[in-house]
Phi, psi and omega in degrees: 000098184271107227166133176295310178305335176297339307173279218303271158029277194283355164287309180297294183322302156330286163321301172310281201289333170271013168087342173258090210306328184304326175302264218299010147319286187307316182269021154308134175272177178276002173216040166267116210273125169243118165219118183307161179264114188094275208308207219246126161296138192263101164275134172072151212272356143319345188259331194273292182338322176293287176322310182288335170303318154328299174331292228270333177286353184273004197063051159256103185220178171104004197310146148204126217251154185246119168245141196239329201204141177241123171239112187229147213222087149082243187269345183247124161224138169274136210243132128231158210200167165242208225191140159222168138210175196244115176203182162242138194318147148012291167249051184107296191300155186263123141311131173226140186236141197196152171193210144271152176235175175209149169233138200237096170247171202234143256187091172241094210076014210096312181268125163260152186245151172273124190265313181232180253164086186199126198220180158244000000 
């Protein structure tokens, strides 16, 4: 499965885990909705930078994302998957936290951005 986006995944992940929000910012479209599971939606990609950046200060690291499915239709592709990252428990302890996610991206110029942004 050969795919820009697919690329894109392991880039997002890369970023995420290096601390670099601007990268991981970059891979956003300009009217992209991230919506956490249970929380309030982040629009666009300074605000979503922001939130990952919080994650990664909250010592959440280790991200890795699994693609399970591509559904791709032209300039839109739906993405889904699971997720693991590393983080800590409550009381200290070290955490690994994980669920599925789905992406929803867009094909612009050549590049894909992620437009919407969502897991459990």
């Amino acid at each position: 499965m050969k795919n820009i986006m697919v690329v894109n995944c392991a880039n997002w992940d890369d970023a995420f885990n290096a601390g670099n929000i601007e990268l991981l910012a970059s891979a956003y479209a300009p009217n992209a909705i991230l919506l956490p599971a249970g929380g309030e939606p982040v629009e666009g990609p300074n605000a979503i930078g922001e939130f990952f950046a919080d994650l990664r200060a909250k010592g959440l690291s280790g991200h890795k994302i699994t693609i399970k499915s591509i559904l791709d239709q032209d300039d839109t592709q739906v993405l889904t998957g699971s997720w693991a990252l590393n983080g800590v428990a409550p009381d200290g302890s070290k955490a690994q936290y994980g669920g599925n996610w789905v992406n929803v991206a867009i094909r612009k110029g050549g590049a894909w951005r992620i437009l919407l942004h969502t897991w459990n």
